[in-house]
N, C-alpha and C positions, 0 to 999 in steps of 0.2 A: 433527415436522419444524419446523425455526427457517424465521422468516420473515426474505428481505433485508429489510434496509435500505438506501433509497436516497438516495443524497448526489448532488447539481448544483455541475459545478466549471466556470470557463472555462478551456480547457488551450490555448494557444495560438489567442489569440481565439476561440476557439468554445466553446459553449457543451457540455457532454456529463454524462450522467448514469451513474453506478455503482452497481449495486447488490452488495452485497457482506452476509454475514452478521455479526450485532453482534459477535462477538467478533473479527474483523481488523478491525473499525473500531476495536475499544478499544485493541488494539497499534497498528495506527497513530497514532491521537491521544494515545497513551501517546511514541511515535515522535518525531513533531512536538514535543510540548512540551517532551521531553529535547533536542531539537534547538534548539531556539527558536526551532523555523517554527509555520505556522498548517498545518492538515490542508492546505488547499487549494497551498500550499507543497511541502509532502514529495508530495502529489501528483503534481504539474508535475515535479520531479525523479524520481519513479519514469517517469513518461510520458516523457520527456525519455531518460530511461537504457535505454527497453526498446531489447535490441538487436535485435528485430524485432518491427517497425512495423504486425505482421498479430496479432501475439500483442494477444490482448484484456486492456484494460487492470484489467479484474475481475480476470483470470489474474493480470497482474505485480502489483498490489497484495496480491492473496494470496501469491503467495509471496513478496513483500517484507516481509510480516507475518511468515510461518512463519518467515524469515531472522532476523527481529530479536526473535523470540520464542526462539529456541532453543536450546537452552544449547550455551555454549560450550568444549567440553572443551579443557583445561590442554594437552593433545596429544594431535597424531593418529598416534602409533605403534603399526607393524601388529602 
């Protein structure tokens, strides 16, 4: 079993902690830098974008990982 890792961000003045497994922190901070934010950055924008506010924000950073992890097919013809 992997162990979280936990990261401390402020997301709209407050202070809040994530714990997420190391490999969606390495796409996200793979994320950020292709971006040219800092983690704490592409953060505040995943938090910012969840379209509901009760969805934990471990949830949307994981699938924001799996999102920009996954390949992209040429097209989606059925």
């Amino acid at each position: 079993m992997r162990h979280l890792r936990k990261r401390s961000f402020r997301l709209a003045g407050h202070r809040t902690s994530v714990a997420l497994e190391p490999e969606f922190w390495t796409v996200l901070e793979a994320a950020a830098q292709q971006q040219g934010l800092s983690l704490a950055a592409l953060v505040a924008a995943v938090d910012a974008a969840r379209p509901d506010p009760t969805l934990p924000l471990a949830s949307a950073l994981r699938v924001e990982a799996l999102r920009r992890a996954a390949p992209h097919p040429a097209s989606t013809a059925a």
